[in-house]
MIDOSE-1310 file (N, C-alpha, C; in nm, 2 decimals, decimal comma, always signed):
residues 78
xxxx	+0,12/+1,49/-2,69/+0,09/+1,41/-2,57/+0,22/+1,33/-2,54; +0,21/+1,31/-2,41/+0,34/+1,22/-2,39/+0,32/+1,08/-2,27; +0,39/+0,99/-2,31/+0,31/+0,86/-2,23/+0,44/+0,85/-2,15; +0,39/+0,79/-2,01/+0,50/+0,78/-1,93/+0,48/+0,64/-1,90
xxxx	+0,57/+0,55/-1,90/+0,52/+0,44/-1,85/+0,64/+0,39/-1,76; +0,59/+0,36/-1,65/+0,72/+0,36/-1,51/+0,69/+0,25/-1,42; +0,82/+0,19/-1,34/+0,78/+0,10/-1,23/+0,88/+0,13/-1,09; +0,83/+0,14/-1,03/+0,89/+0,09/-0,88/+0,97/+0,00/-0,87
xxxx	+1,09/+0,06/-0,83/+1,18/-0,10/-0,78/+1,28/-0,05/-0,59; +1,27/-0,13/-0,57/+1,33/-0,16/-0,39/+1,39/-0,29/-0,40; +1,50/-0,29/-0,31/+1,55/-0,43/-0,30/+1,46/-0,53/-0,12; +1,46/-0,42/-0,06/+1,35/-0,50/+0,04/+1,16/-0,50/+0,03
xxxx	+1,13/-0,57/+0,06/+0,97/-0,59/+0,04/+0,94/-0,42/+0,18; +0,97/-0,38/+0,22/+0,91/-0,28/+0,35/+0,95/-0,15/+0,30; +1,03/-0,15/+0,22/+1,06/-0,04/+0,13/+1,00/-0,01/+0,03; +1,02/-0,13/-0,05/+0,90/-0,11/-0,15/+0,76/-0,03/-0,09
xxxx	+0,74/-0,10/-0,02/+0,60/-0,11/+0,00/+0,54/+0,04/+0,07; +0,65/+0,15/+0,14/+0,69/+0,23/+0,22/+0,71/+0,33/+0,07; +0,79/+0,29/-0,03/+0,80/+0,40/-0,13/+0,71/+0,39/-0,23; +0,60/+0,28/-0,26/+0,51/+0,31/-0,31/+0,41/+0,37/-0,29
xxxx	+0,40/+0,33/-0,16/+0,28/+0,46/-0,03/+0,28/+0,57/-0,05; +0,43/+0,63/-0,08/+0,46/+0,77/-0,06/+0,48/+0,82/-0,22; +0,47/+0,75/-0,30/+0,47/+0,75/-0,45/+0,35/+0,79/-0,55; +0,24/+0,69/-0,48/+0,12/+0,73/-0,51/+0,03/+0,85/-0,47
xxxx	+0,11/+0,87/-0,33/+0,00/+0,99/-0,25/+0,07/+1,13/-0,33; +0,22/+1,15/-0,43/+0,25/+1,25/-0,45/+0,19/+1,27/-0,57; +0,17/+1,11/-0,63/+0,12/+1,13/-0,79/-0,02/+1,21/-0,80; -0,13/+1,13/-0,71/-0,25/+1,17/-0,62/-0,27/+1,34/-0,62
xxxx	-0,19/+1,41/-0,61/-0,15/+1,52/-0,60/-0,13/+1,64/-0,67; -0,09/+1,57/-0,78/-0,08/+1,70/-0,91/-0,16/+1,61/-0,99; -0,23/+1,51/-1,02/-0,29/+1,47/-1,13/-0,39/+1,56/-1,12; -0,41/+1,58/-1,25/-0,56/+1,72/-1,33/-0,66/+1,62/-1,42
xxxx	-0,76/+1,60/-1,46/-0,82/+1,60/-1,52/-0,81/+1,60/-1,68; -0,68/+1,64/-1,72/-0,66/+1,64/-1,87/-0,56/+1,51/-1,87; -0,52/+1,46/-1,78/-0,44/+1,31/-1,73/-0,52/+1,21/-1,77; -0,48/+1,14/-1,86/-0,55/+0,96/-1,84/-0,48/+0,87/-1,77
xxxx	-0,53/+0,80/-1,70/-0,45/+0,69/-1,64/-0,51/+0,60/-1,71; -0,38/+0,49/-1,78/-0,45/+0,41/-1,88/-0,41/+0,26/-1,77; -0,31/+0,25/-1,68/-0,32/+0,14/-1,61/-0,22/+0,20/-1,49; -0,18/+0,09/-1,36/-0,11/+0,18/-1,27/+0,01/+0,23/-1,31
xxxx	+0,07/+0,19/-1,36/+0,22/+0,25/-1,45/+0,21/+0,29/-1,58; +0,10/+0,36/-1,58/+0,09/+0,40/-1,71/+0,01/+0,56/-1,72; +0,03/+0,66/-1,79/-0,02/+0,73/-1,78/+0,01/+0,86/-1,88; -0,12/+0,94/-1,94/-0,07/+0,98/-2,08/-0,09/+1,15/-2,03
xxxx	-0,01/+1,23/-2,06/-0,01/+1,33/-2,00/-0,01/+1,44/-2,09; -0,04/+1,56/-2,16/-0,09/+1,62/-2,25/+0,08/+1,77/-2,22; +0,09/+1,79/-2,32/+0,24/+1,87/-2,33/+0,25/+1,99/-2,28; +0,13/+2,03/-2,24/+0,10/+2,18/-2,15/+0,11/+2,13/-2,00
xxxx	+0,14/+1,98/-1,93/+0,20/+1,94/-1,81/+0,28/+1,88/-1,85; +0,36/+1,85/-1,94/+0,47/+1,76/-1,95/+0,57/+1,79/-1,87; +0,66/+1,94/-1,83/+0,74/+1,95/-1,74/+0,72/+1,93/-1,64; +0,56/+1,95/-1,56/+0,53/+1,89/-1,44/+0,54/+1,72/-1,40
xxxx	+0,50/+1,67/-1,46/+0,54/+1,55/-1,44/+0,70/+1,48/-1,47; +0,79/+1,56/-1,54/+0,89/+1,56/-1,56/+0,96/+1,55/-1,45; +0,93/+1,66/-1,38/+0,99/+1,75/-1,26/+0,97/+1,60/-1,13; +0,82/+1,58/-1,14/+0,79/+1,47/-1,07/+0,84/+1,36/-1,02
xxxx	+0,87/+1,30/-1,16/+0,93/+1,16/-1,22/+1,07/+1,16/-1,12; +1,14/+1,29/-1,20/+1,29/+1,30/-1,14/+1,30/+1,32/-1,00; +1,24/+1,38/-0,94/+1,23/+1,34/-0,77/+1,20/+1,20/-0,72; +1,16/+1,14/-0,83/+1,20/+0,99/-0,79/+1,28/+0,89/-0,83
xxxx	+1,40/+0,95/-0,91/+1,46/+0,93/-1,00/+1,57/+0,78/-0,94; +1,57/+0,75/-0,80/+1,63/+0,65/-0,74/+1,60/+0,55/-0,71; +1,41/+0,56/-0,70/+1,35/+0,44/-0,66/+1,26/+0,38/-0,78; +1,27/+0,46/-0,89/+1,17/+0,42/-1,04/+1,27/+0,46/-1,15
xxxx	+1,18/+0,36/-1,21/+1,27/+0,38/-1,38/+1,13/+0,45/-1,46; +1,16/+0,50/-1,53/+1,04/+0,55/-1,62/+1,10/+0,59/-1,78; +1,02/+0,54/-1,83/+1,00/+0,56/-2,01/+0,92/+0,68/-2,01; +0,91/+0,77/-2,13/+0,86/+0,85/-2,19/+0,85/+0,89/-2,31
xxxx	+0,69/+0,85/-2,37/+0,71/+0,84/-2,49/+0,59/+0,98/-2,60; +0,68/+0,98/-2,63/+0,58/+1,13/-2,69/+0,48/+1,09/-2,87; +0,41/+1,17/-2,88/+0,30/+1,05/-2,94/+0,20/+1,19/-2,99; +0,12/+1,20/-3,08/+0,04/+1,26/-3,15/-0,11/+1,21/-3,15
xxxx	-0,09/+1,12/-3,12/-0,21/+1,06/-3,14/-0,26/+0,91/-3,05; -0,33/+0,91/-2,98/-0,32/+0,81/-2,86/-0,52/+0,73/-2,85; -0,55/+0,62/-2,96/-0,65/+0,57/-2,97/-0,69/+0,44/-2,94; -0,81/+0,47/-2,81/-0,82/+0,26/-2,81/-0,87/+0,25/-2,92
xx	-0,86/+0,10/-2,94/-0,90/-0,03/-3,05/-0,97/-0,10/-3,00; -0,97/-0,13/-2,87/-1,07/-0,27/-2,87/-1,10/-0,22/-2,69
């Protein structure tokens, strides 16, 4: 499994708000059902799509920063 945890950044508020629009509608798009979304920037992706989201990420590589963290084992606690 691999956890991606990422944020949006813009220097104007209309931009932001213009490349988050268009951020979400592409994420919206290839998410499958083997995906968890565990909060909005957060999201655990299983290694048989890891390239796809990879591929993703880096088309947005100007307007987000993103972490990726690979993991064996992913359990809530509480």
């Amino acid at each position: 499994m691999s956890t991606y945890i990422y944020d949006l950044n813009a220097d104007e508020k209309k931009l932001y708000n213009r490349s988050k629009r268009m951020f979400y509608y592409y994420l919206n798009q290839i998410l499958s059902p083997e995906v968890k979304i565990i909060s909005k920037s957060t999201l655990v992706v299983p290694e048989t799509l890891e390239s796809v989201y990879d591929n993703f990420f880096l088309k947005w590589k100007n307007k987000i920063i993103v972490y990726k963290i690979h993991s064996n084992n992913f359990e809530r606690i509480v």
